[in-house]
VOVEXRO-318214 format. One line per 5 residues: their letters; for each residue x, y, z of N, C-alpha, C, O. Coordinates in pm, whole numbers, always signed. Layout:
A> X,Y,Z,X,Y,Z,X,Y,Z,X,Y,Z | ... $
END
This chain:
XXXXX> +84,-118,+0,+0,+0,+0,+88,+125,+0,+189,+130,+71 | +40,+252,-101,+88,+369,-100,+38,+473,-85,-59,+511,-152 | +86,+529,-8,-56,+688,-25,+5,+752,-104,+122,+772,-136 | -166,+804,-152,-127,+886,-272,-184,+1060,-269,-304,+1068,-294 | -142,+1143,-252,-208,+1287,-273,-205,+1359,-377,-112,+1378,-455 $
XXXXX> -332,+1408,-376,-369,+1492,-486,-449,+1596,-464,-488,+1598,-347 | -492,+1691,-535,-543,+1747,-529,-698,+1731,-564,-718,+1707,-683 | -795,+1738,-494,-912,+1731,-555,-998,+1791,-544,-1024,+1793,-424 | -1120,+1890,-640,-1196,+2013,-610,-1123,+2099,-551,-1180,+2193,-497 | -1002,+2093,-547,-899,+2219,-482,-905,+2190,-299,-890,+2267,-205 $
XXXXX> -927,+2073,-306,-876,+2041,-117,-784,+1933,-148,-819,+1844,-225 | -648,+1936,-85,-561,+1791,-99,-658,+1710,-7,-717,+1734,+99 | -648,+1590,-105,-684,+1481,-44,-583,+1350,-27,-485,+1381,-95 | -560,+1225,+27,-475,+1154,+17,-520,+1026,+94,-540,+1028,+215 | -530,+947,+41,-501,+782,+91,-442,+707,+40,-394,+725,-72 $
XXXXX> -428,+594,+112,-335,+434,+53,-447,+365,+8,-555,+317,+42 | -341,+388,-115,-377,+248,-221,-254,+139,-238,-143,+132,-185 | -333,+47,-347,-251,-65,-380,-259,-2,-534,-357,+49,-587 | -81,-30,-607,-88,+6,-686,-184,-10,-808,-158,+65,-902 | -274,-79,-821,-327,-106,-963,-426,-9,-934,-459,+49,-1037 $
XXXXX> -479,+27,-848,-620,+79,-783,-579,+185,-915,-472,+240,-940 | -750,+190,-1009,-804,+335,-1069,-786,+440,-1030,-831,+440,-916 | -737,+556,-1060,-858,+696,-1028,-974,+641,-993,-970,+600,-878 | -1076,+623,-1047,-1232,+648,-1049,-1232,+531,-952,-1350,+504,-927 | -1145,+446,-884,-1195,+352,-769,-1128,+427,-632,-1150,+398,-514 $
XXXXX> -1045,+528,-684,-957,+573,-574,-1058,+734,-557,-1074,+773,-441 | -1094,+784,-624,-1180,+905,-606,-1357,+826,-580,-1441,+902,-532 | -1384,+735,-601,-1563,+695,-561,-1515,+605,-430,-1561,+671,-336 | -1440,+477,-366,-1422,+408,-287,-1355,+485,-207,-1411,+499,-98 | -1247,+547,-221,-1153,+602,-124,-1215,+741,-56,-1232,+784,+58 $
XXXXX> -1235,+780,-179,-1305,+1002,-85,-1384,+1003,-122,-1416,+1117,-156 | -1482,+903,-151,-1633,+876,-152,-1719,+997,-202,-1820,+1051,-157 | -1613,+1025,-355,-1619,+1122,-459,-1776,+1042,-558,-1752,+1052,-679 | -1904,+978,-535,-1957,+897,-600,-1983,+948,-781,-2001,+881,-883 | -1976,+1083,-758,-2048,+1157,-919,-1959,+1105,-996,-2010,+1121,-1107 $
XXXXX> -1832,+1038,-1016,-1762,+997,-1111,-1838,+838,-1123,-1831,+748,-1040 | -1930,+838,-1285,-1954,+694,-1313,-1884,+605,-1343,-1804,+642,-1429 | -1869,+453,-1302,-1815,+363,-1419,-1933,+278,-1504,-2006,+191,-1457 | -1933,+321,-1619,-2036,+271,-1674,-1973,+93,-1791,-2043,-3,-1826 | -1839,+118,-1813,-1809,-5,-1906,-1677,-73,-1853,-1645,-187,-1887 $
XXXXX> -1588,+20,-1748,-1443,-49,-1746,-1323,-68,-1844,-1204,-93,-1822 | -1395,-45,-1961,-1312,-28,-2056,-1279,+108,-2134,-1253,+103,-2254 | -1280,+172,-2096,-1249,+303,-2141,-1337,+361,-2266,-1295,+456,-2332 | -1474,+292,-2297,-1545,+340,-2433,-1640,+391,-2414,-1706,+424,-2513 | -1699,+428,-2254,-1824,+550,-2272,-1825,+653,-2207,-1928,+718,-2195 $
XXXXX> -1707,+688,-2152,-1692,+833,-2135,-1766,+862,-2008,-1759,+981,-1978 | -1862,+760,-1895,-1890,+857,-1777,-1751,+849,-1660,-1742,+885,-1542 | -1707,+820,-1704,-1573,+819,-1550,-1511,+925,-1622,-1394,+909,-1587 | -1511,+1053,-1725,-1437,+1132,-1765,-1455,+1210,-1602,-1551,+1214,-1526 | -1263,+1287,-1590,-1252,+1380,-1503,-1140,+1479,-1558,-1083,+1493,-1666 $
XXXXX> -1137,+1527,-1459,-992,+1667,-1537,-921,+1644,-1454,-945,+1647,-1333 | -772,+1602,-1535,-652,+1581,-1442,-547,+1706,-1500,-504,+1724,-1614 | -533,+1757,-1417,-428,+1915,-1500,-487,+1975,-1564,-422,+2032,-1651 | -578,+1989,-1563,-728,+2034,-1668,-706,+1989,-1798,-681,+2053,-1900 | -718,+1860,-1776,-709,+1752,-1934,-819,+1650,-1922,-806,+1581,-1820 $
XXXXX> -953,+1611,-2017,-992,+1522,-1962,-951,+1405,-1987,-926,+1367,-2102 | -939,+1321,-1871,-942,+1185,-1836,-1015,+1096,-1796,-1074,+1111,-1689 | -1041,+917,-1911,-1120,+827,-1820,-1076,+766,-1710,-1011,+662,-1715 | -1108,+826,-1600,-1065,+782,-1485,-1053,+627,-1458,-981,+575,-1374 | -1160,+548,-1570,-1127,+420,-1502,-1001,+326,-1607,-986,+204,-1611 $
XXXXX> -932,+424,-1677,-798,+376,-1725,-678,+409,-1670,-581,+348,-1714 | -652,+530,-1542,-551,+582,-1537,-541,+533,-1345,-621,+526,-1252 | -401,+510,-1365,-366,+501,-1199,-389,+526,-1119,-458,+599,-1191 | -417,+555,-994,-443,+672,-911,-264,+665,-818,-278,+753,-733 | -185,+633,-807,-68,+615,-816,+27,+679,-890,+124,+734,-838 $
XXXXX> +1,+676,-1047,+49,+738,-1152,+19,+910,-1107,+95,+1006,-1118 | -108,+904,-1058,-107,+1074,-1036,-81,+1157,-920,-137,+1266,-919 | +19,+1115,-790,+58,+1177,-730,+102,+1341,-712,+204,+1371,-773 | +39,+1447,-638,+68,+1541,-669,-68,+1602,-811,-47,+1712,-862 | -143,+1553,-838,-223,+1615,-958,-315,+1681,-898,-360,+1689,-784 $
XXXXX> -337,+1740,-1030,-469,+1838,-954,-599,+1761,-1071,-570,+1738,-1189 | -742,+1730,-1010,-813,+1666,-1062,-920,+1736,-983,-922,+1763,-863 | -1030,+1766,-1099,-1156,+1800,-1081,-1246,+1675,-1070,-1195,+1583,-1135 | -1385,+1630,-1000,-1451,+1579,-1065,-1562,+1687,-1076,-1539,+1808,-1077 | -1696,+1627,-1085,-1791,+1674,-1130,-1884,+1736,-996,-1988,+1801,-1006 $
XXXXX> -1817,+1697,-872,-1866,+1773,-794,-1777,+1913,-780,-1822,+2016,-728 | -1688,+1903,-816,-1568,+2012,-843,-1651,+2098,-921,-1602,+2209,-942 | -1746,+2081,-961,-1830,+2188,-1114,-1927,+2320,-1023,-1973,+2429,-1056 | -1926,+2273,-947,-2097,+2367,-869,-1988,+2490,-856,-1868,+2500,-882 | -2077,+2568,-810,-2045,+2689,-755,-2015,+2731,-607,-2085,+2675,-523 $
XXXXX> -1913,+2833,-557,-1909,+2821,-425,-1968,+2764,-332,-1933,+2686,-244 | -2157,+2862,-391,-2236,+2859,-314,-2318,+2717,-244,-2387,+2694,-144 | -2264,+2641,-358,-2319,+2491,-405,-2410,+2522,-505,-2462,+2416,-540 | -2451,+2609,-564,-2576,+2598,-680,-2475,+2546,-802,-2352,+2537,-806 | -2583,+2513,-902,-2510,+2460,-1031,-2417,+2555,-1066,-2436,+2675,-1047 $
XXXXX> -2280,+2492,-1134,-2227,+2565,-1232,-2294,+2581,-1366,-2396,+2527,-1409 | -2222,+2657,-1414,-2227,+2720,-1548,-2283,+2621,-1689,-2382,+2645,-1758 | -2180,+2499,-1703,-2198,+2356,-1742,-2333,+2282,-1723,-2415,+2242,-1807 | -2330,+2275,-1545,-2449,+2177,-1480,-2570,+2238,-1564,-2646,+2190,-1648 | -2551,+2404,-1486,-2686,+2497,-1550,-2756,+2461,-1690,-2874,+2426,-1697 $
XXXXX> -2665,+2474,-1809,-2696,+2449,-1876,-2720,+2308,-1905,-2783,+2283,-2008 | -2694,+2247,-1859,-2717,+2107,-1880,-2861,+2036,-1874,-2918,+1957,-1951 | -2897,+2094,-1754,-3051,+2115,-1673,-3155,+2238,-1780,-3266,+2196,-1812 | -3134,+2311,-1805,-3184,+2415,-1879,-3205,+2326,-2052,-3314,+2291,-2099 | -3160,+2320,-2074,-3159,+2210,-2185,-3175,+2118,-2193,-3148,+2061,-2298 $
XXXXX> -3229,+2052,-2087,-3233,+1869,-2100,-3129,+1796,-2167,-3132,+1718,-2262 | -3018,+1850,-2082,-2880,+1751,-2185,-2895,+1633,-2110,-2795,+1563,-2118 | -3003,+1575,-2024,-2971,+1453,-1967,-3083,+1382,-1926,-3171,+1466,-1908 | -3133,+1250,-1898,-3216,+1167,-1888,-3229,+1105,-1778,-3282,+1153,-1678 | -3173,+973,-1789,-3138,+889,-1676,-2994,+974,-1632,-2977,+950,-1512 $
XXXXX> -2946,+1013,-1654,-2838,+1141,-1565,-2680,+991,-1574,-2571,+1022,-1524 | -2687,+938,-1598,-2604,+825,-1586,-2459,+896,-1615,-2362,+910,-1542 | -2485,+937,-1760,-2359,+954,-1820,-2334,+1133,-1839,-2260,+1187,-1921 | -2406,+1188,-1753,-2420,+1333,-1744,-2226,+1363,-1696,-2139,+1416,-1765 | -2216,+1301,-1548,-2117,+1371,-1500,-1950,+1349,-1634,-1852,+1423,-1643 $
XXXXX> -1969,+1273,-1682,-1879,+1255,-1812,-1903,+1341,-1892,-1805,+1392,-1947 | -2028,+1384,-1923,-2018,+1467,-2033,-2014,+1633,-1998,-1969,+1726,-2066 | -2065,+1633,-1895,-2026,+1758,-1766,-1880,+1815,-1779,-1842,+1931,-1797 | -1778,+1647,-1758,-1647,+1706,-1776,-1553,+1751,-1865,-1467,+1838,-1858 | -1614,+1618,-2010,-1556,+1649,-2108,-1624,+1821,-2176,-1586,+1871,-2281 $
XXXXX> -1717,+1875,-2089,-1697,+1993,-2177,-1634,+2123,-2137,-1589,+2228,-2183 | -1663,+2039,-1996,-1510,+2197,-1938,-1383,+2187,-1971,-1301,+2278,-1961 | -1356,+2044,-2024,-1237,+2047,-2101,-1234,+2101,-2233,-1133,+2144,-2288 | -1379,+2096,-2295,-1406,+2152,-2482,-1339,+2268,-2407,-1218,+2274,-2386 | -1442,+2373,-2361,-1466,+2482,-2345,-1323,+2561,-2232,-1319,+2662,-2161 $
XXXXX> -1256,+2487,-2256,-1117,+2557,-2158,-1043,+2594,-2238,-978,+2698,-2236 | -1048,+2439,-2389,-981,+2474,-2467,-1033,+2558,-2622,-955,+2629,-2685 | -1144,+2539,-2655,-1236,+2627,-2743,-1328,+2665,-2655,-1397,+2582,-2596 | -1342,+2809,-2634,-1450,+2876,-2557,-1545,+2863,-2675,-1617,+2767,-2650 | -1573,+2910,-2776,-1693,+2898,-2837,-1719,+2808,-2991,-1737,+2854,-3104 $
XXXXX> -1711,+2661,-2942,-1696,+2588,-3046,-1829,+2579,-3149,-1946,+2608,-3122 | -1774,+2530,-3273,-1890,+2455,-3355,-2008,+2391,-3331,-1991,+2331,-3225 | -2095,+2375,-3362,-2181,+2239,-3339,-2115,+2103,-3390,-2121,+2006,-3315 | -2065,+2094,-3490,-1972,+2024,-3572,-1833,+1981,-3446,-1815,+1871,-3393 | -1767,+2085,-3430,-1646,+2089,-3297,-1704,+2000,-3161,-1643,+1913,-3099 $
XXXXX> -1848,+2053,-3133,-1898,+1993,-2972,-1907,+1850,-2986,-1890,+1761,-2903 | -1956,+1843,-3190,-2012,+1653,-3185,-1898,+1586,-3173,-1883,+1490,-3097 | -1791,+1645,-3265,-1646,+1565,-3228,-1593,+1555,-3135,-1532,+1448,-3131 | -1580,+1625,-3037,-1480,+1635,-2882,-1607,+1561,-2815,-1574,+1537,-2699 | -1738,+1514,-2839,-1772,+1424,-2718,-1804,+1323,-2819,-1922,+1286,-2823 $
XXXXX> -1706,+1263,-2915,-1726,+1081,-2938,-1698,+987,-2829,-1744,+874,-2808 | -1624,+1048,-2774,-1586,+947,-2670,-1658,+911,-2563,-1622,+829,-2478 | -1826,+1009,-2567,-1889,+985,-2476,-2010,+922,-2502,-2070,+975,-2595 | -2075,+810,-2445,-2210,+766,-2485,-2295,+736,-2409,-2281,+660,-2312 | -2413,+801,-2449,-2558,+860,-2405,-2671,+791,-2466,-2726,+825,-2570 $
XXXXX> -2706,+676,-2381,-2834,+587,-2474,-2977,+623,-2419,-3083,+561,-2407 | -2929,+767,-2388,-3102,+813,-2384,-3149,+925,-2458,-3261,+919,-2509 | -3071,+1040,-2472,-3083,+1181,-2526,-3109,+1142,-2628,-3229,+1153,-2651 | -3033,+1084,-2734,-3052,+1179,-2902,-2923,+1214,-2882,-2878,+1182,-2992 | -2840,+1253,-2828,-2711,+1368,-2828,-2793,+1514,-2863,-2708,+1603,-2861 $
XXXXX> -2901,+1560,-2888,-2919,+1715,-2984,-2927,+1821,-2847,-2896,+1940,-2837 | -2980,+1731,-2754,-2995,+1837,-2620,-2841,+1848,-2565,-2763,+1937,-2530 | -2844,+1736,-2578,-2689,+1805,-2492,-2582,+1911,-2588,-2522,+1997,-2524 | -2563,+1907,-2711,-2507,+1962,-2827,-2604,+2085,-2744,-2552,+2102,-2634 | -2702,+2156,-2756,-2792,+2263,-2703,-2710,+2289,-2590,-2654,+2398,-2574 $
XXXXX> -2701,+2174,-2493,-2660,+2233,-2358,-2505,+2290,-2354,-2466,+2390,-2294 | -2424,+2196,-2438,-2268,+2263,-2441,-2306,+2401,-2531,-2261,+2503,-2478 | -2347,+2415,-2600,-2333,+2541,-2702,-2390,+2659,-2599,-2350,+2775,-2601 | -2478,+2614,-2521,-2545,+2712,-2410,-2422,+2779,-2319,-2381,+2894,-2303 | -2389,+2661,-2271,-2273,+2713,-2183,-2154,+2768,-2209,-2078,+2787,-2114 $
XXXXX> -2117,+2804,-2338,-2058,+2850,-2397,-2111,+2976,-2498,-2090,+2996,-2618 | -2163,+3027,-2428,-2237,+3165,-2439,-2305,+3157,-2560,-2361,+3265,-2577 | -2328,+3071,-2666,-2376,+3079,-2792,-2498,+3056,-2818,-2558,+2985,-2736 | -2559,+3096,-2914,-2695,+3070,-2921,-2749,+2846,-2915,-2689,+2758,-2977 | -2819,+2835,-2860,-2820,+2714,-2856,-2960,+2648,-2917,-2996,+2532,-2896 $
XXXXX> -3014,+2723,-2978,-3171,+2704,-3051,-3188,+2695,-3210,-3285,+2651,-3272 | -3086,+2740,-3251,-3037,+2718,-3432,-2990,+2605,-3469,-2960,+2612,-3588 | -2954,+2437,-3395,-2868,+2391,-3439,-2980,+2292,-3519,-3103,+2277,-3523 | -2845,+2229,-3588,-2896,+2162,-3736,-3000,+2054,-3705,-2987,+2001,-3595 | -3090,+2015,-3776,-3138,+1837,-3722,-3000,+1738,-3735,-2900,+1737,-3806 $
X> -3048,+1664,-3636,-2960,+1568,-3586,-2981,+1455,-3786,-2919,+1350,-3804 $
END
C-alpha cells in the first residue's frame, strides 16, 4: 500500500492504495467522490471522464498512483461556491442535456475540457470532442444545445440531428 495525494476540487486529499487501484476507484471508494460513473471499465463511454491538469481523463484507465501530486476536478468540483449549479451543470438542466443522468457527470467534464480549450466551439467541434462519450437516452441534440449554451452561444439554431 501507497498513499497517494492529490489534489481534488482544490482540497488535498490523500489515501493508501494498492498500486493497480483506478482513479475512479480511488476518487468513488476512497473520498467517496460517487459523481464519477463507471459505466463499461473499458475506457469506451466516457462517464468516469474527469480533469486531471485540466485535461480530460477516463478515470477508469488511469492510476491513481500514476497521479501523485495532480490536480483533478470531478464533477462535484463543477458547482459553484455557493453549491448551486455551475455554469456547465446549469446548462445542462436548462436544456435537457440529460435523462437517466447516468452519463451526465462525463459529459459535464468532457466539456469543461471543450470549453477551456475552445470557448466557443462549432456544433460540428462539440459533436467531435464528445465521441468518446455515450448517451443511450438523449438523441445527443440536447446536450449539443446544452454545451453550445454554456458556452455563451446561441443554442436554438442547431442543425437536425
Amino acid at each position: 500500500m501507497t498513499r497517494v495525494t492529490m489534489t481534488v476540487n482544490g482540497r488535498q486529499m490523500s489515501a493508501e492504495t494498492e498500486g493497480r487501484t483506478l482513479l475512479s476507484s480511488y476518487l468513488r471508494d476512497l473520498l467517496g467522490l460517487t459523481g464519477t460513473h463507471v459505466g463499461c471499465d473499458t475506457s469506451q463511454c466516457g462517464a468516469c471522464v474527469v480533469l486531471v491538469d485540466g485535461k480530460a481523463v477516463k478515470s477508469c484507465t488511469a492510476f491513481a498512483g500514476d497521479l501523485e501530486g495532480a490536480e483533478v476536478t470531478t464533477v462535484e468540483g463543477m458547482a459553484n461556491p455557493d453549491g448551486s449549479l455551475g455554469r456547465i451543470q446549469q446548462a445542462f438542466q436548462d436544456y435537457h442535456g440529460l435523462q437517466c443522468g447516468f452519463c451526465t457527470p462525463g459529459m459535464v467534464m468532457s466539456t469543461a475540457a471543450l470549453l477551456a480549450e475552445n470557448p466557443t466551439p462549432t456544433e460540428e467541434e462539440v459533436r467531435h470532442y464528445l465521441e468518446g462519450n455515450i448517451c443511450r437516452c438523449t438523441g445527443y441534440q440536447n446536450i449539443v444545445r446544452a454545451v453550445m449554451a454554456a458556452s455563451g452561444q446561441d443554442a436554438g439554431a442547431l442543425a437536425a440531428e
